[in-house]
The first five atom37 places (N, CA, C, CB, O) and aatype in JSON, in Angstrom:
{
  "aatype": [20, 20, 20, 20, 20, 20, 20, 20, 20, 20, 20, 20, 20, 20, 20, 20, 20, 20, 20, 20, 20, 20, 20, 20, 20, 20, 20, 20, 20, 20, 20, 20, 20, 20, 20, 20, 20, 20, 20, 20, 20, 20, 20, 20, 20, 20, 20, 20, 20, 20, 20, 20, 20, 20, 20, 20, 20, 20, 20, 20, 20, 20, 20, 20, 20, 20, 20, 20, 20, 20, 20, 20, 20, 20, 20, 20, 20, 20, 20, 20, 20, 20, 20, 20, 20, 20, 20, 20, 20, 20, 20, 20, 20, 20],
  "atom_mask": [
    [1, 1, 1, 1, 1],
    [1, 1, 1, 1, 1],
    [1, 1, 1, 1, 1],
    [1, 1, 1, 1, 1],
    [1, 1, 1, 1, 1],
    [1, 1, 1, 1, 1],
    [1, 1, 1, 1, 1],
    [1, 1, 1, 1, 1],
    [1, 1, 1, 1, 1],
    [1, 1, 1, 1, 1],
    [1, 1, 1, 1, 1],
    [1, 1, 1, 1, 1],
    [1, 1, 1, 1, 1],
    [1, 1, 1, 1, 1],
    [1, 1, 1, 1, 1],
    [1, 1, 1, 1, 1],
    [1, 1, 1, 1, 1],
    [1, 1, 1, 1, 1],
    [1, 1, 1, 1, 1],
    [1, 1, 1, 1, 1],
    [1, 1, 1, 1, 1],
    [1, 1, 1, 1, 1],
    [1, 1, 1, 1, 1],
    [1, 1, 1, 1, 1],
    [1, 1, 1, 1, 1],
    [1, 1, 1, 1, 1],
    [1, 1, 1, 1, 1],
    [1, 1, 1, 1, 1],
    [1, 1, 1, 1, 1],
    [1, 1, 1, 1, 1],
    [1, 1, 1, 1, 1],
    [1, 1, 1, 1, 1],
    [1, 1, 1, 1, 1],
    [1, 1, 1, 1, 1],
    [1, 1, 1, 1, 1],
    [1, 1, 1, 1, 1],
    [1, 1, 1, 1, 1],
    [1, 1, 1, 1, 1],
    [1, 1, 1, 1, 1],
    [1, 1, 1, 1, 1],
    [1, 1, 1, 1, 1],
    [1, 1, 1, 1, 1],
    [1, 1, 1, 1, 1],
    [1, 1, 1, 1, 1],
    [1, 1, 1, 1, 1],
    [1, 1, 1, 1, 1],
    [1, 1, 1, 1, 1],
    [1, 1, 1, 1, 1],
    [1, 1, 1, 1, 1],
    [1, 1, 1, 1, 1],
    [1, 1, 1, 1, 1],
    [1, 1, 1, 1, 1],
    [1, 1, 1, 1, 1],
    [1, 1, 1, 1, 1],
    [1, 1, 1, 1, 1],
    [1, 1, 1, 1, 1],
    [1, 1, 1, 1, 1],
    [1, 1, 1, 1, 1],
    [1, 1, 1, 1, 1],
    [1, 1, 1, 1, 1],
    [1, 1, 1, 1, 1],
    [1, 1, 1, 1, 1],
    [1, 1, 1, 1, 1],
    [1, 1, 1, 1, 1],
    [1, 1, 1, 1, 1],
    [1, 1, 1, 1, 1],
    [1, 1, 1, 1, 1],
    [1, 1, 1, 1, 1],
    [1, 1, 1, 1, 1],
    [1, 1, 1, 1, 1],
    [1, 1, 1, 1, 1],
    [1, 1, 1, 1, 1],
    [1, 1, 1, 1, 1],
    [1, 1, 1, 1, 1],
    [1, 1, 1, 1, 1],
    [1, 1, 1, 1, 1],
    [1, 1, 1, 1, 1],
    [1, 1, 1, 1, 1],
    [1, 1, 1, 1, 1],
    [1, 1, 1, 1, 1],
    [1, 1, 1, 1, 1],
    [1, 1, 1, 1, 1],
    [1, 1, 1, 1, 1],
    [1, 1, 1, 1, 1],
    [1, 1, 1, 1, 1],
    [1, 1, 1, 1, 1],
    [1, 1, 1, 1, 1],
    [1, 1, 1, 1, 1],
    [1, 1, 1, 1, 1],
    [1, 1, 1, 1, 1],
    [1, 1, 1, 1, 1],
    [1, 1, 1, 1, 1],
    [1, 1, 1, 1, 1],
    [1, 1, 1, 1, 1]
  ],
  "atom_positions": [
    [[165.13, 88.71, 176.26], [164.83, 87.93, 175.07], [165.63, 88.46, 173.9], [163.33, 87.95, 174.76], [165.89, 89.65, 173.72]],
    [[165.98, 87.5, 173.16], [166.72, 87.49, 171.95], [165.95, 88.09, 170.66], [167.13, 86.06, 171.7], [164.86, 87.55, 170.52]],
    [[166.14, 88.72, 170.05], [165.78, 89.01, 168.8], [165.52, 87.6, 167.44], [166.96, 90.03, 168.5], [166.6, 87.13, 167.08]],
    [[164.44, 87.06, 166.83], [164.79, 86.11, 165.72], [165.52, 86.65, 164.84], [163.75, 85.57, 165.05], [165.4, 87.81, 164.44]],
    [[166.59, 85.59, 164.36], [167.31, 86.04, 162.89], [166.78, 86.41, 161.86], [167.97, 85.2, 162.31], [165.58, 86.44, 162.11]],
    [[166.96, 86.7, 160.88], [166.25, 86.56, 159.51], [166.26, 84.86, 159.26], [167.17, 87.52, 158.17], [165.34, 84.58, 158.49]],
    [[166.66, 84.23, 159.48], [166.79, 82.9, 159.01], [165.54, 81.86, 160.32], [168.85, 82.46, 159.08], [164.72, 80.95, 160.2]],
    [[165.96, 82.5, 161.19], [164.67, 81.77, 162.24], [163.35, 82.44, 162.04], [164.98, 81.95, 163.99], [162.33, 81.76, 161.92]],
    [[163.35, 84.05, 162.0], [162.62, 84.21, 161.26], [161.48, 83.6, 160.15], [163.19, 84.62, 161.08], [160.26, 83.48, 160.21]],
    [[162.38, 83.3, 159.2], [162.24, 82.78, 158.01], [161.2, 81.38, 158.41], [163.82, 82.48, 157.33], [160.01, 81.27, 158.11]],
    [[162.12, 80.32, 159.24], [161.55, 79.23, 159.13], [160.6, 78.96, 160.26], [162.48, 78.33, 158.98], [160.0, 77.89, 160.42]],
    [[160.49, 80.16, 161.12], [159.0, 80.34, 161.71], [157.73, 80.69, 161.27], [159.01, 81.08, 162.45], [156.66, 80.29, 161.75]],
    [[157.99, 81.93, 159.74], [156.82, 81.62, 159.44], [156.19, 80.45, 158.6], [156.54, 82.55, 159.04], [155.01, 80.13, 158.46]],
    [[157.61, 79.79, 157.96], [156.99, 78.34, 157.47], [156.15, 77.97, 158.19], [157.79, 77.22, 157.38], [155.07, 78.01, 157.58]],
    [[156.02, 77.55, 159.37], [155.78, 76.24, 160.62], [154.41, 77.84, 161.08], [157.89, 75.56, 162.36], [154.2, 77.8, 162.29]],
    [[153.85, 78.67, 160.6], [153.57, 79.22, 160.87], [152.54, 79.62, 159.97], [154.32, 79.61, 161.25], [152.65, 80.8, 159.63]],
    [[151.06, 78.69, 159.24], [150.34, 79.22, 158.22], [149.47, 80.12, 158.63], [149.73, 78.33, 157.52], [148.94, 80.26, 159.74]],
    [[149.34, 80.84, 157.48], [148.18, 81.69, 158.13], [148.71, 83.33, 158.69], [147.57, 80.71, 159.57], [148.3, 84.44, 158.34]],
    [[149.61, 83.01, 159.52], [150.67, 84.53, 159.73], [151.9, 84.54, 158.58], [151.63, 84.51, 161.55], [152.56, 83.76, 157.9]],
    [[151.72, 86.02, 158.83], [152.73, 87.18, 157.91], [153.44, 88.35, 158.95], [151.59, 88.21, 156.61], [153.16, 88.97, 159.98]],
    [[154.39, 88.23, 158.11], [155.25, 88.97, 158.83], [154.87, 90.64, 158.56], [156.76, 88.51, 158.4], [154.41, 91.22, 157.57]],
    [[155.29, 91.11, 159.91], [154.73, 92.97, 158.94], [156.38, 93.36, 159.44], [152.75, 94.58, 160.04], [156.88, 93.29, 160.56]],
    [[156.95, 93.79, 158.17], [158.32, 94.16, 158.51], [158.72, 95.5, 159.21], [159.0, 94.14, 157.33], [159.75, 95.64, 159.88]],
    [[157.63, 96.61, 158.95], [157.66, 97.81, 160.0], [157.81, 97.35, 161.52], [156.25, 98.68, 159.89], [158.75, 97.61, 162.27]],
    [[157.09, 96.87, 161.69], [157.34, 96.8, 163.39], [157.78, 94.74, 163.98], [155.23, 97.53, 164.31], [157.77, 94.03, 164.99]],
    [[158.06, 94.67, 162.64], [159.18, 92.84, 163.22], [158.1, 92.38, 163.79], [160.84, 92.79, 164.69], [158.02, 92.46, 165.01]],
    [[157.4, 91.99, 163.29], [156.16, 91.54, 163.74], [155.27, 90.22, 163.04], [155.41, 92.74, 163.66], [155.29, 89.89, 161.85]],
    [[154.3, 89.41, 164.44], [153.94, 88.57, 163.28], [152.08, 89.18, 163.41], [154.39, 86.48, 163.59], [151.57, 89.69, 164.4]],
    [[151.57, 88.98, 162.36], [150.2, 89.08, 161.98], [149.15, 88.33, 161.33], [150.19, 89.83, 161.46], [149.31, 87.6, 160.35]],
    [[147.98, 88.56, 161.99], [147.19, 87.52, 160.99], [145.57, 87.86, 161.53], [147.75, 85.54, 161.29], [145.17, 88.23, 162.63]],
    [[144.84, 87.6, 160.27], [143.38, 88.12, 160.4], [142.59, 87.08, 160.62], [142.83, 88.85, 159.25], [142.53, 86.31, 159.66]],
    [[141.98, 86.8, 161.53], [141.23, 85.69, 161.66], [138.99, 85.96, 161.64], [142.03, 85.11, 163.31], [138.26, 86.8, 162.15]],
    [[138.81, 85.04, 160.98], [137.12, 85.4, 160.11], [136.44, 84.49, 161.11], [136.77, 84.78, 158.03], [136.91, 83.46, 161.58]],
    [[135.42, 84.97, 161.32], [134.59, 83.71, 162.55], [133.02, 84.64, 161.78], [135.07, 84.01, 165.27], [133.01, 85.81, 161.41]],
    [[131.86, 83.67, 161.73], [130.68, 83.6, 161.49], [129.77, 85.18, 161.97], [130.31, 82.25, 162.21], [129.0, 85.9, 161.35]],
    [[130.36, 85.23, 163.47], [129.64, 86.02, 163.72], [130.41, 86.97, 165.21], [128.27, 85.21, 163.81], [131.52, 86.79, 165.71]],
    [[129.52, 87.82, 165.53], [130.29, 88.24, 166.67], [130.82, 87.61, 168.52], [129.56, 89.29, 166.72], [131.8, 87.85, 169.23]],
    [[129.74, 86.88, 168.66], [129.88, 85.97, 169.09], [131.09, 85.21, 169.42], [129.27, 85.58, 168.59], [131.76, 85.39, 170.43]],
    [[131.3, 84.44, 168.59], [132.06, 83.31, 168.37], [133.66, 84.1, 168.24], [131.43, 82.38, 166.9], [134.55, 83.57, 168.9]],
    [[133.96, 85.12, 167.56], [135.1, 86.0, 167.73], [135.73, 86.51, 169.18], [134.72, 87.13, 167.02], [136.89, 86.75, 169.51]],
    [[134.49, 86.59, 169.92], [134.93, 86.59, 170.96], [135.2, 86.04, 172.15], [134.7, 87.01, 171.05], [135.82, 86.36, 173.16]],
    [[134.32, 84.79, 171.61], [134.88, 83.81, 172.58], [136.39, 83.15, 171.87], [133.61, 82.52, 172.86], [137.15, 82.5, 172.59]],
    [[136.64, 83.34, 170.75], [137.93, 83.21, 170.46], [139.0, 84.22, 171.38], [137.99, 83.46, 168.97], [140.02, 83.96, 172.01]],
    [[138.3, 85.43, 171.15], [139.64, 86.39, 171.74], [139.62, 85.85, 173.34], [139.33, 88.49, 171.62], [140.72, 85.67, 173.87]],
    [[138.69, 85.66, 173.93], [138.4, 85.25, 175.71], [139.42, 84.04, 175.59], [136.39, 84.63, 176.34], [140.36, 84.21, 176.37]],
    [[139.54, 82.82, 174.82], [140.32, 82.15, 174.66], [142.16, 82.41, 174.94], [139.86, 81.95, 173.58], [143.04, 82.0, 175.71]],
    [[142.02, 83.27, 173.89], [143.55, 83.66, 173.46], [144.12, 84.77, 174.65], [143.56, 84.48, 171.72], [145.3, 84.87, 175.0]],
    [[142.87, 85.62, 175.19], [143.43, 86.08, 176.5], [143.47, 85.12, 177.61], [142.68, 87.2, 176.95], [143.71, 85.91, 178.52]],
    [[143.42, 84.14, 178.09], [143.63, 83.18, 178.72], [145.24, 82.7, 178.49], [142.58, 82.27, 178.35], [146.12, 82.74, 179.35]],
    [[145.35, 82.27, 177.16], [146.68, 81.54, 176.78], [147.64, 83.31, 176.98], [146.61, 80.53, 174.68], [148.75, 83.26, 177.51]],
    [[147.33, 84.1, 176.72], [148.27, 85.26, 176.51], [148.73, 85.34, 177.88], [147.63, 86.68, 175.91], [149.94, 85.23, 178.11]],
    [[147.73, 85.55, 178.97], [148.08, 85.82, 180.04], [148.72, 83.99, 181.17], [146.61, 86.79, 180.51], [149.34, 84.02, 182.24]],
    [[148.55, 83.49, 180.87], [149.58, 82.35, 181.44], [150.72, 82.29, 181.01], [149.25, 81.11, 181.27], [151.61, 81.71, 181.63]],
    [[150.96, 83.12, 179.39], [151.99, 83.08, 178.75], [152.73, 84.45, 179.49], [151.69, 83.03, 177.13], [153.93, 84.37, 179.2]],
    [[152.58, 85.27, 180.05], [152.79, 86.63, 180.36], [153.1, 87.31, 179.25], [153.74, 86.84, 181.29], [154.05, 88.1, 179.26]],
    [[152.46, 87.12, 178.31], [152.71, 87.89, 176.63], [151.24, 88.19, 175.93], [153.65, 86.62, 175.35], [150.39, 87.33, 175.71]],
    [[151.14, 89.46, 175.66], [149.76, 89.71, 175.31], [150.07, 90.47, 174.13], [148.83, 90.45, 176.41], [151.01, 91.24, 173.94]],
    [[148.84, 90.03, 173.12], [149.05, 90.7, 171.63], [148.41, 91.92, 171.53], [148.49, 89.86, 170.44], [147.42, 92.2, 172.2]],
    [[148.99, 92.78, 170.6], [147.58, 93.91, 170.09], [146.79, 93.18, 169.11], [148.08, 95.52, 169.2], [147.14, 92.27, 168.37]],
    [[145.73, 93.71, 169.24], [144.76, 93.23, 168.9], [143.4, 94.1, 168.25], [144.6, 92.58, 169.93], [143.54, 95.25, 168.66]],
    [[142.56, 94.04, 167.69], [141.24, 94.5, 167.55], [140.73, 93.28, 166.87], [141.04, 95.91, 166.78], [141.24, 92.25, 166.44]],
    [[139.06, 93.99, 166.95], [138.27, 93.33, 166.77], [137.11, 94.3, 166.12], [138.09, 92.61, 167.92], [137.0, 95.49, 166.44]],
    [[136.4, 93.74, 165.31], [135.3, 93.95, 164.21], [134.18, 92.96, 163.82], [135.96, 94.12, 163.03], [134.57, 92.18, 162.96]],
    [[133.05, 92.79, 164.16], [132.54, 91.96, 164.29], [132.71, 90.45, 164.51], [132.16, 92.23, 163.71], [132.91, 89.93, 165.61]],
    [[132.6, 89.74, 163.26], [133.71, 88.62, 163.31], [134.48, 88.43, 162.79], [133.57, 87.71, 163.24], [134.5, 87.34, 162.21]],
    [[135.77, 89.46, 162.6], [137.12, 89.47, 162.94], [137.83, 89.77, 163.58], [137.56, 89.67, 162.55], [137.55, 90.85, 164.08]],
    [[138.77, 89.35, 163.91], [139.77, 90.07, 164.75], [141.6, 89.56, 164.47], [139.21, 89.69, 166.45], [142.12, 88.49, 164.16]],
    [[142.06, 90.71, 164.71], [143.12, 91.07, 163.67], [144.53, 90.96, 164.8], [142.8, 92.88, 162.83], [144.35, 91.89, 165.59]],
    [[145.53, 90.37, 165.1], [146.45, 90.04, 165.82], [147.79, 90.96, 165.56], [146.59, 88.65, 165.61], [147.84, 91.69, 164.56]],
    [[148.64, 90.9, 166.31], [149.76, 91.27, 165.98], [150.91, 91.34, 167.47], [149.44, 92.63, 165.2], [150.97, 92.05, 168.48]],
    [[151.58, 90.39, 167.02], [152.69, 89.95, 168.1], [153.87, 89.95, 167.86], [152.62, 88.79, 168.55], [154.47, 89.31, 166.99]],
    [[154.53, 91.16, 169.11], [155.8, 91.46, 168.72], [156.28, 91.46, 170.04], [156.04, 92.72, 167.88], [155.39, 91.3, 170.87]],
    [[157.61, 91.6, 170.56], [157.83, 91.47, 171.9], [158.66, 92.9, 171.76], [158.62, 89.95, 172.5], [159.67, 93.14, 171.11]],
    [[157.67, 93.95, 172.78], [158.63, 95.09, 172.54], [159.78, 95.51, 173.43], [157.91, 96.15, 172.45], [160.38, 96.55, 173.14]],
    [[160.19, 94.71, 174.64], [161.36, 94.76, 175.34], [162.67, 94.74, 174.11], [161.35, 93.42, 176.46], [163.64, 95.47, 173.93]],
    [[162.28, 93.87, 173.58], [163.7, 93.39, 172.67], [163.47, 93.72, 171.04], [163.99, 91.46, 172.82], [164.0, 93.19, 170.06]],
    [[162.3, 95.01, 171.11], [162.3, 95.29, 169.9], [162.18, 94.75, 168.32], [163.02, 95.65, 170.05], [162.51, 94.98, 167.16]],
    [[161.72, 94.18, 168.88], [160.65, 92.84, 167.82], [160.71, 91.49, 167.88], [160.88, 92.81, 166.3], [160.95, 91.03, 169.0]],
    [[160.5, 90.42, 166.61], [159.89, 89.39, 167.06], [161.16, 88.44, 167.67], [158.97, 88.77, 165.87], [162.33, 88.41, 167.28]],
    [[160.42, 87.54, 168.96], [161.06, 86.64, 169.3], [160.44, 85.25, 169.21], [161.42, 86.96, 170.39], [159.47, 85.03, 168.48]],
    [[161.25, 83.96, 170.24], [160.5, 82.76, 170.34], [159.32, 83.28, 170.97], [161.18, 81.59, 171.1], [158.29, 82.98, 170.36]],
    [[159.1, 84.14, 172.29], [157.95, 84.14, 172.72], [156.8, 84.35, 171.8], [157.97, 84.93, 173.61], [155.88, 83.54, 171.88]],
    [[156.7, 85.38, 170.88], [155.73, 85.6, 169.71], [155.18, 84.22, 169.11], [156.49, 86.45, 168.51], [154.05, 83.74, 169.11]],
    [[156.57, 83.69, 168.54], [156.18, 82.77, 167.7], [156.08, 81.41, 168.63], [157.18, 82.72, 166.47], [156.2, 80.33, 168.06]],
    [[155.88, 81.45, 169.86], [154.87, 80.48, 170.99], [153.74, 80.73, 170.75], [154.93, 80.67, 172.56], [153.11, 79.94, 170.05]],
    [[153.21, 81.73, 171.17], [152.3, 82.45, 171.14], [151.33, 82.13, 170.57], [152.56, 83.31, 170.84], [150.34, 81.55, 171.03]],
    [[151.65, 82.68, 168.88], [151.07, 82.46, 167.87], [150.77, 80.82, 167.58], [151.83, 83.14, 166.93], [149.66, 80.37, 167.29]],
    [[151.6, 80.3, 167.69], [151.09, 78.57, 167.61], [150.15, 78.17, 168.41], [152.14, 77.51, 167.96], [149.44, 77.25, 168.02]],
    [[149.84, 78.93, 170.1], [148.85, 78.7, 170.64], [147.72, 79.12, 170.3], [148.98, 78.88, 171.53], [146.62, 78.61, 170.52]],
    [[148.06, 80.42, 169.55], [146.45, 81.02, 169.45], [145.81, 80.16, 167.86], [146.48, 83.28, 169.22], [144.64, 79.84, 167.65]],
    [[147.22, 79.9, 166.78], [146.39, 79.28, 166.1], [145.71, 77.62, 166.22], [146.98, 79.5, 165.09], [145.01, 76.94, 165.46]],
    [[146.2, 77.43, 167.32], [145.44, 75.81, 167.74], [144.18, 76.37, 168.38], [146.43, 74.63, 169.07], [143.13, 75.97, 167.86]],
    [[144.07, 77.12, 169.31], [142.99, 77.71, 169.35], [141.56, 78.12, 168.39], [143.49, 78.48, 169.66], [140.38, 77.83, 168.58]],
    [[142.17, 78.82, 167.39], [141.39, 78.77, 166.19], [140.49, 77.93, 165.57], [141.99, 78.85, 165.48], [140.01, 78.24, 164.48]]
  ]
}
């Protein structure tokens, strides 16, 4: 996998609300708030479903009802298209 440009980059996180980029580790991120604990985790049970058909899995934690993402592809040393697949699945998910 290819590395994103700064410019694809760029216009991924347009098409991309809600995530931020964390420039230490080329990465995309984003905190997601759910009611209760519960429901956070049937979000994350979700997103491990899509991660693993995707063969791409995020770091992750979790805190009651939040849980905090971060997708980078570390073969190729940060973010690629796969990430920013990814991330569009998990935020339809949402």
């Amino acid at each position: 996998m290819k590395r994103l440009s700064e410019q694809e980059r760029g216009e991924a996180l347009q098409a991309l609300p809600g995530w931020a980029h964390d420039r230490e580790r080329d990465a995309l991120v984003r905190e997601f708030a759910f009611r209760d604990f519960v429901t956070a985790f049937s979000f994350m049970s979700a997103v491990a479903l899509l991660a693993e058909k995707a063969d791409h899995h995020p770091e992750w934690s979790n805190v009651y009802g939040k849980v905090s993402i971060l997708l980078t592809t570390h073969d190729a040393g940060g973010l690629t298209s796969r990430d920013v697949d990814l991330a569009r699945r998990i935020s339809a998910a949402a």
